[in-house]
C-alpha positions as YAML, in Angstrom:
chain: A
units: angstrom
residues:
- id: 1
  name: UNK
  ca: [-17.32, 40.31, 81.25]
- id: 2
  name: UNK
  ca: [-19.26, 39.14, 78.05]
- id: 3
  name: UNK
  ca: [-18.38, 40.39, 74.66]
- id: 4
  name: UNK
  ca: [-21.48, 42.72, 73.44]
- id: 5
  name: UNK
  ca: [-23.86, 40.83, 71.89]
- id: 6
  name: UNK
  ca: [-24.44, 41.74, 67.85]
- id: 7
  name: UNK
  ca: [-27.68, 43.54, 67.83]
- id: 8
  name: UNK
  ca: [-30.22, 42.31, 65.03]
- id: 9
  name: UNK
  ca: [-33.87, 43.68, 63.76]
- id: 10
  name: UNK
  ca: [-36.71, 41.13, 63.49]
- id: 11
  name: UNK
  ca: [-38.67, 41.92, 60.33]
- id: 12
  name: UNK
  ca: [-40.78, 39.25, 60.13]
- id: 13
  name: UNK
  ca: [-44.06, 38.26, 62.36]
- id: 14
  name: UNK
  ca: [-44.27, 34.45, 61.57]
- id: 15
  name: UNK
  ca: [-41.84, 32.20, 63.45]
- id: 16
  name: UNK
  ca: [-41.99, 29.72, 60.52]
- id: 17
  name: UNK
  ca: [-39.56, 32.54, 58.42]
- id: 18
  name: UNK
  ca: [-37.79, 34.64, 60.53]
- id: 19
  name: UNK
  ca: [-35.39, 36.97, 58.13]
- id: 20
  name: UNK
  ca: [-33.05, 39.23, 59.99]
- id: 21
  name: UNK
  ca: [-31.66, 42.32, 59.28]
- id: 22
  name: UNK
  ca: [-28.27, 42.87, 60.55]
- id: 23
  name: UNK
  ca: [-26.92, 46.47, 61.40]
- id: 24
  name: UNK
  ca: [-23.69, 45.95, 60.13]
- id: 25
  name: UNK
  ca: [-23.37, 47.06, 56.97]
- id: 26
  name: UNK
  ca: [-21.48, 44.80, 54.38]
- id: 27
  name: UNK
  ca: [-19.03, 46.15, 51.73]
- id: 28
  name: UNK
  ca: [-19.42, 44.70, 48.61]
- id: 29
  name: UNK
  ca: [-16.64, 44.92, 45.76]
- id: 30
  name: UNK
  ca: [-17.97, 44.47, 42.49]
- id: 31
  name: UNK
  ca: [-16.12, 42.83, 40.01]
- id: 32
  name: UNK
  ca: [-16.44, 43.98, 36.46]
- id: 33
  name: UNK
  ca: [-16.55, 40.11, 34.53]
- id: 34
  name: UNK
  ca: [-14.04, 40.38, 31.54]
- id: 35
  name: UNK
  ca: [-14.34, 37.03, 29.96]
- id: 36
  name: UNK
  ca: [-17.13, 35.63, 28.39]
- id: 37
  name: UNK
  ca: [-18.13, 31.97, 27.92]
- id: 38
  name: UNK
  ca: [-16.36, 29.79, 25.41]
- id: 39
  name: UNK
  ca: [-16.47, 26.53, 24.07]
- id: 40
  name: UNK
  ca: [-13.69, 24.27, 24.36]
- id: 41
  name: UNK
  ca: [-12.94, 24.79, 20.72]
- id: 42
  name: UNK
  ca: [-12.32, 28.23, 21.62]
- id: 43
  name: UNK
  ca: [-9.92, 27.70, 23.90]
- id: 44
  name: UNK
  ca: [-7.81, 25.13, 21.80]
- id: 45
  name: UNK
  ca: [-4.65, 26.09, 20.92]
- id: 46
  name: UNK
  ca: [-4.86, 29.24, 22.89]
- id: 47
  name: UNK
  ca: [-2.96, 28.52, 26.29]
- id: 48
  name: UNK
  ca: [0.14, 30.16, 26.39]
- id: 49
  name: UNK
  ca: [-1.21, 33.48, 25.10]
- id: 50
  name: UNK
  ca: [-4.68, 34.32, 25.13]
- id: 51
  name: UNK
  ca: [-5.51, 31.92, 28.25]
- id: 52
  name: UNK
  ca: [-6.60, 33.88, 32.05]
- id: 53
  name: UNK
  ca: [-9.42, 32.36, 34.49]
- id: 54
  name: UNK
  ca: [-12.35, 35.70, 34.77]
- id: 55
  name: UNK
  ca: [-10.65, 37.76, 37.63]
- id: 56
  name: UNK
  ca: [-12.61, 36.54, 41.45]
- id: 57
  name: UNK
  ca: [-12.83, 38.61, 44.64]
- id: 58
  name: UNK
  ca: [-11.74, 35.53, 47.42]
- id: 59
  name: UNK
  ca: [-14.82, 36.90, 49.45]
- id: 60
  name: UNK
  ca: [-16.97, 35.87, 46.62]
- id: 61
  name: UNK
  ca: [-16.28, 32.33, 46.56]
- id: 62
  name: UNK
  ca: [-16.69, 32.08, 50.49]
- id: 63
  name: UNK
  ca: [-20.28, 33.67, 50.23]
- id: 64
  name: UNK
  ca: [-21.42, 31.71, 47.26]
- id: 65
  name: UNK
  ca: [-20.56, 28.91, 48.99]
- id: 66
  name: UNK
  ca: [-21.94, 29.83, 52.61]
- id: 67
  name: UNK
  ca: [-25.10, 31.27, 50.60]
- id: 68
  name: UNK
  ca: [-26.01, 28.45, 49.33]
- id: 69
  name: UNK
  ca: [-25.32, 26.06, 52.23]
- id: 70
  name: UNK
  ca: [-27.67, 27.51, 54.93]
- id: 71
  name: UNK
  ca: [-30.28, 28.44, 52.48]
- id: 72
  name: UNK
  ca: [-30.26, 24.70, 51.99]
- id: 73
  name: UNK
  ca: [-30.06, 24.31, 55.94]
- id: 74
  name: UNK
  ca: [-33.27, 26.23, 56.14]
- id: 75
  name: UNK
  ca: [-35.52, 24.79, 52.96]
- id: 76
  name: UNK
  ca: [-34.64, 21.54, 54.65]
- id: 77
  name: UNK
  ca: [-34.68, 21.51, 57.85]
- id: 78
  name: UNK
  ca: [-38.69, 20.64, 57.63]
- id: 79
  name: UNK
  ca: [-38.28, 17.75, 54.75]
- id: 80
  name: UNK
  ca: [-40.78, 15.30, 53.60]
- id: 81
  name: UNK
  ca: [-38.02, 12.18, 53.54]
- id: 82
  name: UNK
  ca: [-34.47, 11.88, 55.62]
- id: 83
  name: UNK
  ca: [-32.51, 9.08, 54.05]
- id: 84
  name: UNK
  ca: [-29.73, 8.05, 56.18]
- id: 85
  name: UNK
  ca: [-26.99, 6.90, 54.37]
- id: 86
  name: UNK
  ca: [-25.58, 7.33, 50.94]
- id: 87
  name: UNK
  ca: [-24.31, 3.97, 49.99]
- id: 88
  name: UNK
  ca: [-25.71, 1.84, 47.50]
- id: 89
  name: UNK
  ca: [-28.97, 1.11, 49.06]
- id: 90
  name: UNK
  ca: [-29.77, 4.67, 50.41]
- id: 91
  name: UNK
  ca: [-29.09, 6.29, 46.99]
- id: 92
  name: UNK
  ca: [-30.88, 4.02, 44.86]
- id: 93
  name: UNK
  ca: [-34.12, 4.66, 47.41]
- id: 94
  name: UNK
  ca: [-33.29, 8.50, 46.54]
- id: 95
  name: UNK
  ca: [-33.34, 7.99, 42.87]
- id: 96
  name: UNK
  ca: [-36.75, 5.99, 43.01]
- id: 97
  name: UNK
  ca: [-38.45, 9.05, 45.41]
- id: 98
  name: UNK
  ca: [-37.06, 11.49, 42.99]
- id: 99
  name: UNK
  ca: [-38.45, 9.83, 39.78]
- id: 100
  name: UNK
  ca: [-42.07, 9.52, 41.81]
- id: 101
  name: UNK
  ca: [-42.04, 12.61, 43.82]
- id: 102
  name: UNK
  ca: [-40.84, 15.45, 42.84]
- id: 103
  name: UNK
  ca: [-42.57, 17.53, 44.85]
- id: 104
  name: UNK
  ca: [-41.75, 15.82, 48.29]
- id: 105
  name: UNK
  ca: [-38.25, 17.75, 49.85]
- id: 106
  name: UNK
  ca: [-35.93, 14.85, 50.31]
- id: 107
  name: UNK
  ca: [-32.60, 15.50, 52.52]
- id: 108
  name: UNK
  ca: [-29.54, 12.49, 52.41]
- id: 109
  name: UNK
  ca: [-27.35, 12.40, 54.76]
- id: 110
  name: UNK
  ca: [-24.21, 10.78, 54.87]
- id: 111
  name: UNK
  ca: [-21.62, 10.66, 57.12]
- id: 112
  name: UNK
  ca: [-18.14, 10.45, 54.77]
- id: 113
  name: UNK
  ca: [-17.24, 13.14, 52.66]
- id: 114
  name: UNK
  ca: [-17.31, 10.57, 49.38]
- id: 115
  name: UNK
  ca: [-21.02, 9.20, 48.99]
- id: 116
  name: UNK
  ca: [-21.24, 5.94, 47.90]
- id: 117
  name: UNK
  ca: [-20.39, 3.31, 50.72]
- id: 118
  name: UNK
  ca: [-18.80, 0.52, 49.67]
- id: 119
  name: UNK
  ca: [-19.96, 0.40, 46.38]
- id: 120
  name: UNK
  ca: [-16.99, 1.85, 43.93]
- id: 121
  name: UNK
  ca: [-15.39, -1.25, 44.40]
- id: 122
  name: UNK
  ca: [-16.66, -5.25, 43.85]
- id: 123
  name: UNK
  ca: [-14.92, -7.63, 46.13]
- id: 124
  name: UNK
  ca: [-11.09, -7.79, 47.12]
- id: 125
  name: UNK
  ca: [-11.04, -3.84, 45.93]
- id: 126
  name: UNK
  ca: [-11.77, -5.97, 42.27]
- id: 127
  name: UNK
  ca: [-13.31, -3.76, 40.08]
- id: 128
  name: UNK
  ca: [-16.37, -5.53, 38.48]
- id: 129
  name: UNK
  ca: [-19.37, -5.11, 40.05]
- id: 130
  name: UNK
  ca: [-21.93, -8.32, 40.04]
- id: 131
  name: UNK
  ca: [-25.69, -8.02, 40.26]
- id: 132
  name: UNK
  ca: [-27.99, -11.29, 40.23]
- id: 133
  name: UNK
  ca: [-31.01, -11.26, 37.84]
- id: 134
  name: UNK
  ca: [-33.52, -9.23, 38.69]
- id: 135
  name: UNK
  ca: [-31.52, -6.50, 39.82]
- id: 136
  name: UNK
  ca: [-30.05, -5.66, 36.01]
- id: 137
  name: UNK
  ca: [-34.01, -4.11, 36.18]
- id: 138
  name: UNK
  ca: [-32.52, -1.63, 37.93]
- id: 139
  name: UNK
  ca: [-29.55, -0.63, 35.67]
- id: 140
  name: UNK
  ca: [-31.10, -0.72, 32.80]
- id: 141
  name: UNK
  ca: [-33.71, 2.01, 33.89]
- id: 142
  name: UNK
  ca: [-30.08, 4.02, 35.10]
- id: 143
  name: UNK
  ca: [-29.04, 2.90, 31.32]
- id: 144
  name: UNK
  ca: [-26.00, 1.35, 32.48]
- id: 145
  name: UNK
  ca: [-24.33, -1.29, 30.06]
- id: 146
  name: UNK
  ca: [-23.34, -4.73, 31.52]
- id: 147
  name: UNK
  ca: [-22.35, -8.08, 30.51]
- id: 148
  name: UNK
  ca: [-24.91, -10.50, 30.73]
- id: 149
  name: UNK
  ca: [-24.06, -13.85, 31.83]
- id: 150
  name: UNK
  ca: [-27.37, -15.84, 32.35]
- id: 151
  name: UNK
  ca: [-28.33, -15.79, 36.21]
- id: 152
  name: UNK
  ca: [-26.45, -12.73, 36.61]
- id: 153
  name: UNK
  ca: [-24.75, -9.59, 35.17]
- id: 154
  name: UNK
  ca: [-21.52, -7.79, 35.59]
- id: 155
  name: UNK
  ca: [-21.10, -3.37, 35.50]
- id: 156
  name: UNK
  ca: [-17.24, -3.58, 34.05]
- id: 157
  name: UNK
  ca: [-16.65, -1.17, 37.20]
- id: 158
  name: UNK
  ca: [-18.60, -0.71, 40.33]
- id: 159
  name: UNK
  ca: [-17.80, 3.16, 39.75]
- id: 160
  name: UNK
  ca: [-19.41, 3.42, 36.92]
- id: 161
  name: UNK
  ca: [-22.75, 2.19, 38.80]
- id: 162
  name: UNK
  ca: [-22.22, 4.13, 41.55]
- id: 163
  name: UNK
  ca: [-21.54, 7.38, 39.98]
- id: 164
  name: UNK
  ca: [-24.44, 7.32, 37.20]
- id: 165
  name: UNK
  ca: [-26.40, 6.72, 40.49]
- id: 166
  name: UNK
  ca: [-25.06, 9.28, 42.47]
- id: 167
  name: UNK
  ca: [-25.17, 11.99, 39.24]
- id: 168
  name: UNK
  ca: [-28.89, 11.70, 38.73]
- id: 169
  name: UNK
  ca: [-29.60, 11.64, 42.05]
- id: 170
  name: UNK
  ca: [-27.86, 15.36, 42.96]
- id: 171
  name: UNK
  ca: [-29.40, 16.30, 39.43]
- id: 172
  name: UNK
  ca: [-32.94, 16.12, 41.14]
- id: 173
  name: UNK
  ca: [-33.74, 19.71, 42.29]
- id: 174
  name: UNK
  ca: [-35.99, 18.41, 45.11]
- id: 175
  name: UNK
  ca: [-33.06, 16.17, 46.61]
- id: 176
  name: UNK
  ca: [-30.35, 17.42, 49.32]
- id: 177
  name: UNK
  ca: [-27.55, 15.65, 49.74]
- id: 178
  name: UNK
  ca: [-25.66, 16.71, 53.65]
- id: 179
  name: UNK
  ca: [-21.98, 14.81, 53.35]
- id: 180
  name: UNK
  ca: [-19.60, 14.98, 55.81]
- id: 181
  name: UNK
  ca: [-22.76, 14.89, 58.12]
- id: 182
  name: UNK
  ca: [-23.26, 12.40, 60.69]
- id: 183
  name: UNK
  ca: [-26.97, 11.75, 62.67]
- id: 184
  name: UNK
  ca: [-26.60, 11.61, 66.08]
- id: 185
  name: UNK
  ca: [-29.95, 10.72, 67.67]
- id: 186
  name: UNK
  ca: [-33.55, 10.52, 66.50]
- id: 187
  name: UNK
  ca: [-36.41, 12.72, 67.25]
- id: 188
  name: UNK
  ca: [-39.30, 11.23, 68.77]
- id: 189
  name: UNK
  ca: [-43.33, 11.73, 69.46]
- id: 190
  name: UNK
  ca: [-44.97, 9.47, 71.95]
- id: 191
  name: UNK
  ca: [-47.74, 6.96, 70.49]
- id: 192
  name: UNK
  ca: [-50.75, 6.65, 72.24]
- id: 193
  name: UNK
  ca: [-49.88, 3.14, 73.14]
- id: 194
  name: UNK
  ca: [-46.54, 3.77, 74.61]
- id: 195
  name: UNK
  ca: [-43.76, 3.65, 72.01]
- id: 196
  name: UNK
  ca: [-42.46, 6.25, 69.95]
- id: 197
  name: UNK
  ca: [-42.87, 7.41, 66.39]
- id: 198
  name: UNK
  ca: [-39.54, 8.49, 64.57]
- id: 199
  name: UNK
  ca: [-40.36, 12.49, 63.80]
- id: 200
  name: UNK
  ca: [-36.72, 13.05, 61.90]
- id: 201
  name: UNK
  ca: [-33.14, 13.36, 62.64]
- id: 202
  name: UNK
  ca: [-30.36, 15.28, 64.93]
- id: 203
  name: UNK
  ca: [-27.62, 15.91, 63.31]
- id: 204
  name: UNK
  ca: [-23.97, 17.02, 63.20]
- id: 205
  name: UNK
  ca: [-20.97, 17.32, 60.93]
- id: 206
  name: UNK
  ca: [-19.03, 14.46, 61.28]
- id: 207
  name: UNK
  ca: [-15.77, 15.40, 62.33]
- id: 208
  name: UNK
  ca: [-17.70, 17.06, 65.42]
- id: 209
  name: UNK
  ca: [-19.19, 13.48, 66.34]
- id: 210
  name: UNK
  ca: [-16.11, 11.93, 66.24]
- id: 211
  name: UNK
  ca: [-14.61, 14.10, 68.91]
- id: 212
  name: UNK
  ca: [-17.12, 14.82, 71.27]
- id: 213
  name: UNK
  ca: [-14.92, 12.51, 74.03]
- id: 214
  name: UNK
  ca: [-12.02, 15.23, 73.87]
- id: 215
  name: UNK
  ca: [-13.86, 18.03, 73.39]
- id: 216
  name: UNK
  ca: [-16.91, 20.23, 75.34]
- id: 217
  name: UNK
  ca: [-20.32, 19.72, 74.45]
- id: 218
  name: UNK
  ca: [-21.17, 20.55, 70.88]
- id: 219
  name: UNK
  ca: [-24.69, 20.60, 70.50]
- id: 220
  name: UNK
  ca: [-26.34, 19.24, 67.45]
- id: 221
  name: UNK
  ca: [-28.85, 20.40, 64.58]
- id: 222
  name: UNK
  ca: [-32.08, 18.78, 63.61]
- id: 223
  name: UNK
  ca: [-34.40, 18.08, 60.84]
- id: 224
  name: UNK
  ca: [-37.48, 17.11, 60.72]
- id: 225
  name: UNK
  ca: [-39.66, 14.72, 58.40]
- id: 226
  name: UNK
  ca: [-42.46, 12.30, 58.81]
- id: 227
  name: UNK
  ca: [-40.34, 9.85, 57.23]
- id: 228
  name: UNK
  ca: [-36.80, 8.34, 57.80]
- id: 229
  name: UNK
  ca: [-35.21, 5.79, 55.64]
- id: 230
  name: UNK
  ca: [-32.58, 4.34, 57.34]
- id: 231
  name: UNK
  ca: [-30.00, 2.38, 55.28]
- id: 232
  name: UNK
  ca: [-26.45, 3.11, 56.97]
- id: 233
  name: UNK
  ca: [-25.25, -0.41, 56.60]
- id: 234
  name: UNK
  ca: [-24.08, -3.50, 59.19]
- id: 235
  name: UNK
  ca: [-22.42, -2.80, 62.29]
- id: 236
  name: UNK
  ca: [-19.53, -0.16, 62.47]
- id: 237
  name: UNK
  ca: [-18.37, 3.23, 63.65]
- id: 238
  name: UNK
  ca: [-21.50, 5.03, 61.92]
- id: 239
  name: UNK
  ca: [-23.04, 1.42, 60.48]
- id: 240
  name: UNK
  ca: [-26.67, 0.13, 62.15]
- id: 241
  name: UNK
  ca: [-27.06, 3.32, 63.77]
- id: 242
  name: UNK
  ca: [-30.82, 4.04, 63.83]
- id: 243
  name: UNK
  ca: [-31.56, 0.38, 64.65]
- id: 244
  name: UNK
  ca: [-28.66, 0.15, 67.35]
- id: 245
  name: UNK
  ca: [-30.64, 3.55, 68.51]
- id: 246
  name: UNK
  ca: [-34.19, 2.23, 68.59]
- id: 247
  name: UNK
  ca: [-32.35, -0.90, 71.34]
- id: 248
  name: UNK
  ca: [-31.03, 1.58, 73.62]
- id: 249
  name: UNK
  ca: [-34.37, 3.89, 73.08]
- id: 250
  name: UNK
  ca: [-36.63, 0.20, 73.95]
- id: 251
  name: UNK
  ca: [-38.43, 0.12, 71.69]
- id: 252
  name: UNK
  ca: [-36.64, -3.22, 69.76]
- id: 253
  name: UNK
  ca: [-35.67, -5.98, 72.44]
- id: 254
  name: UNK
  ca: [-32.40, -6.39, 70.76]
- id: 255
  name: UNK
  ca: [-30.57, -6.91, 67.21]
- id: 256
  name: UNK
  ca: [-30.58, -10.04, 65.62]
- id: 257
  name: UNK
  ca: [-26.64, -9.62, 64.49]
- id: 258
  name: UNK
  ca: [-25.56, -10.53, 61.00]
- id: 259
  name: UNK
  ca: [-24.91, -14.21, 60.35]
- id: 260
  name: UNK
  ca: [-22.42, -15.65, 57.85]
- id: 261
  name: UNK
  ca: [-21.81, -15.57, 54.30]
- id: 262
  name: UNK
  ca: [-24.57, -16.98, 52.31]
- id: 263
  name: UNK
  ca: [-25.51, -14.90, 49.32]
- id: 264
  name: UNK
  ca: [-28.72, -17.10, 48.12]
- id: 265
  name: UNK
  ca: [-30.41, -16.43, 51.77]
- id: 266
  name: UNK
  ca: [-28.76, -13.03, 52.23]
- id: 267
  name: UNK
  ca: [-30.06, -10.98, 49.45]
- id: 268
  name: UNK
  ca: [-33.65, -12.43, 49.33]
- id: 269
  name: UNK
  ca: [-33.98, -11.55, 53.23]
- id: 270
  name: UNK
  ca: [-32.81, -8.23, 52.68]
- id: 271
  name: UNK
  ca: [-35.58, -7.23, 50.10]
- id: 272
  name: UNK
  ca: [-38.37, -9.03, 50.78]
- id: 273
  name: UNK
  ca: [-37.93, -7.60, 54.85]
- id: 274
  name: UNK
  ca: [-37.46, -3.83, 54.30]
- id: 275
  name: UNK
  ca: [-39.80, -2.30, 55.98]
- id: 276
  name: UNK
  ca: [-41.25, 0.37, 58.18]
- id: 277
  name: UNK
  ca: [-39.65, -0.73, 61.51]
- id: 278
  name: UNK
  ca: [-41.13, 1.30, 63.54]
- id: 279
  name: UNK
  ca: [-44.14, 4.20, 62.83]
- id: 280
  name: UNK
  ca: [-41.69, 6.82, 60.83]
- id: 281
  name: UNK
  ca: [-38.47, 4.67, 60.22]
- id: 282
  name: UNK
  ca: [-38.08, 2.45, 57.14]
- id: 283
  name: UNK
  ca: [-34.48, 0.11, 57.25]
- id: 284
  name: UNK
  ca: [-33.12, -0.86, 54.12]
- id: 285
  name: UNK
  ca: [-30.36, -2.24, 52.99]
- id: 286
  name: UNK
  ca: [-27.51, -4.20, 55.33]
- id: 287
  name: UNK
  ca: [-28.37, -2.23, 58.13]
- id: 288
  name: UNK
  ca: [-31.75, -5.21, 58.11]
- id: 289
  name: UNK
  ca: [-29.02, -7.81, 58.70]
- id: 290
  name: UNK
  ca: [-28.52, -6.64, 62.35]
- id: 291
  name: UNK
  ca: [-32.37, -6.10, 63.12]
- id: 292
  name: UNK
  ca: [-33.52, -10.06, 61.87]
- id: 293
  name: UNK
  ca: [-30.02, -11.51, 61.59]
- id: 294
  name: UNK
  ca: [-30.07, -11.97, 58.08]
- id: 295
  name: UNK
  ca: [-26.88, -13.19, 56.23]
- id: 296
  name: UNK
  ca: [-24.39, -11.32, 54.76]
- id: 297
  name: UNK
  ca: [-24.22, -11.31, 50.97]
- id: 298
  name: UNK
  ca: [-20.71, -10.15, 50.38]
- id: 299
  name: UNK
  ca: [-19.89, -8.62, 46.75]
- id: 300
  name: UNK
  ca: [-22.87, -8.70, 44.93]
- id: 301
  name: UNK
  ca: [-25.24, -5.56, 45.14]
- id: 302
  name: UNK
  ca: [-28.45, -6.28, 43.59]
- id: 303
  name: UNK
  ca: [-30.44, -6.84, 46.62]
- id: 304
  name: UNK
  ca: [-28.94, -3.28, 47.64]
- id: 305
  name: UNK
  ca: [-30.67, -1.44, 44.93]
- id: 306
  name: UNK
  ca: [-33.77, -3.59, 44.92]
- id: 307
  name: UNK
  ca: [-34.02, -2.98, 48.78]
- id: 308
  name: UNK
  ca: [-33.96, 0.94, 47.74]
- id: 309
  name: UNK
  ca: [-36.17, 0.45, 45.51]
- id: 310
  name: UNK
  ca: [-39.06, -1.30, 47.88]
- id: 311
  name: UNK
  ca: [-37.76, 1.27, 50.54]
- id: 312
  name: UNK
  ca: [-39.39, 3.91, 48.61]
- id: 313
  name: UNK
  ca: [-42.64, 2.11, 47.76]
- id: 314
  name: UNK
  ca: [-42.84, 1.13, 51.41]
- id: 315
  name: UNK
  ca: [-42.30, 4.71, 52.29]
- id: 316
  name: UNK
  ca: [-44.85, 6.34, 49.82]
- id: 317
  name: UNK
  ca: [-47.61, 3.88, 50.99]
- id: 318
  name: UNK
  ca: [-47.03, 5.31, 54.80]
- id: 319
  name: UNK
  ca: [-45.98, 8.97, 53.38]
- id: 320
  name: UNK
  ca: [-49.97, 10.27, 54.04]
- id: 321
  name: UNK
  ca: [-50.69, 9.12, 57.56]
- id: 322
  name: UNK
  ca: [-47.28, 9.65, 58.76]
- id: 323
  name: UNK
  ca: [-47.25, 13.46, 57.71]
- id: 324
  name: UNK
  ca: [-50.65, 13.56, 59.35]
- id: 325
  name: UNK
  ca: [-49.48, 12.69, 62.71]
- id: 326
  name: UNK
  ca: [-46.49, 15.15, 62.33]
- id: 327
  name: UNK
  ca: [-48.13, 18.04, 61.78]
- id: 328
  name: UNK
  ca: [-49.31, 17.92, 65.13]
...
């Protein structure tokens, strides 16, 4: 016999916001706040006496947390832009659509729990992080001191790039970043000439995609957006997914696969080919190495911002007519 179901009142007549109204009633325990703010001057000095954290209710933290998550669920589950990846490449195209659009509703979603991808390291786990001229463009609109050594110019550690980056990107209020979130699959809408147009992402938390061979069926969640900016890297466990996804979906013959090592090719492929691949799905990034078979660049990263960069132009100039065809 099934458990009885919870029993919930609809108060709302649109399907676009349906709040419900549960009939169990929820005790609340208010907690009277004792201690004020205070500068760290204040606190100086005063540690073994004066010093307590305000008191906290353990329920509290759980609901601001929860709160906050699904409300963010909901205001994004219809977004204007999905990037794919956090790395280098997917977070510098997230600080370029902030700075341009704030009003569009951009979601990120990345698949570790630490954004970033390989860039908080150089080469060798060395910490310096090289960019070729014109990339130092780039860091100097982040304001990010480097030493400047004629054709190129060296951040004195890769985490100080990646976490200026990665702080003004969260400080956008119109940006979502989804970690510890993997995408799964790709929602489609037929063309009228036979393929597909990319319509947004379906989703799950990681840790649930990496065991769906030992578990039952865990269904996903989805988001939708007339734009997706795929920049999840070369081949690996979560690496070249969309583009590995469009093969197996037909609608690329095949990948190219990355070549070799050659950093002069590599990086001038990378930018000068991202690009909407198919109607609704822009690749940036490494993840372009499997589609054309570009070269790899190794340690040097500025053809990963640059490529973020023209992944947001690219995905402005399409932005209009893309959210056209999915309102239908």
């Amino acid at each position: 016999m099934a458990p009885p179901a919870a029993m919930f009142s609809e108060t709302a007549t649109s399907m676009d916001s349906v709040p419900l109204k549960s009939d169990f009633a929820v005790k609340t325990v208010p907690i009277v706040q004792k201690n004020a703010s205070k500068s760290l001057a204040e606190l100086a000095d005063s540690w073994e006496h004066d010093f307590t954290f305000a008191p906290i209710r353990e329920s509290q933290v759980s609901r601001a947390m929860t709160r906050r998550y699904f409300q963010d669920l909901d205001t994004y589950a219809e977004s204007d832009i999905v990037i794919v990846g956090a790395g280098s490449c997917g977070l510098s195209t997230a600080y370029m659509l902030g700075k341009a659009r704030p009003d569009l509703k951009i979601a990120i979603i990345e698949a570790s729990v630490s954004p970033g991808g390989g860039a908080w390291l150089g080469g060798q786990l060395f910490s310096a992080m090289v960019m070729r001229k014109p990339a130092d463009a780039f860091l100097a609109d982040l304001g990010i001191p480097y030493d400047d050594e004629g054709d190129f110019v060296v951040v004195k550690h890769a985490a100080l790039f990646t976490s200026t980056l990665l702080s003004k990107v969260l400080q956008f209020p119109n940006i979502k970043l989804f970690n510890a979130t993997a995408v799964e699959d790709l929602i489609t809408r037929p063309m009228p000439n036979g393929s597909v147009r990319i319509a947004g992402v379906v989703t799950n938390w990681t840790l649930v995609s990496m065991h769906h061979d030992d578990q039952s069926c865990m269904d996903p969640n989805t988001i939708n957006a007339p734009i997706v900016i795929s920049t999840t890297g070369h081949d690996g466990p979560f690496g070249a997914f969309c583009v590995k996804r469009l093969v197996s979906m037909q609608q690329i013959q095949k990948l190219g696969g990355m070549r070799g090592l050659d950093m002069n090719r590599a990086e001038d492929a990378i930018v000068k080919r991202t690009r909407e691949i198919v109607p609704g799905l822009i690749v940036g990034g490494m993840e372009l190495s499997e589609v054309d078979g570009a070269n790899r660049m190794g340690p040097t990263f500025g053809a990963m911002a640059l490529s973020g960069v023209k992944a947001a132009e690219e995905a402005l100039r399409v932005f209009d007519e893309r959210k056209l065809q999915n309102a239908v």
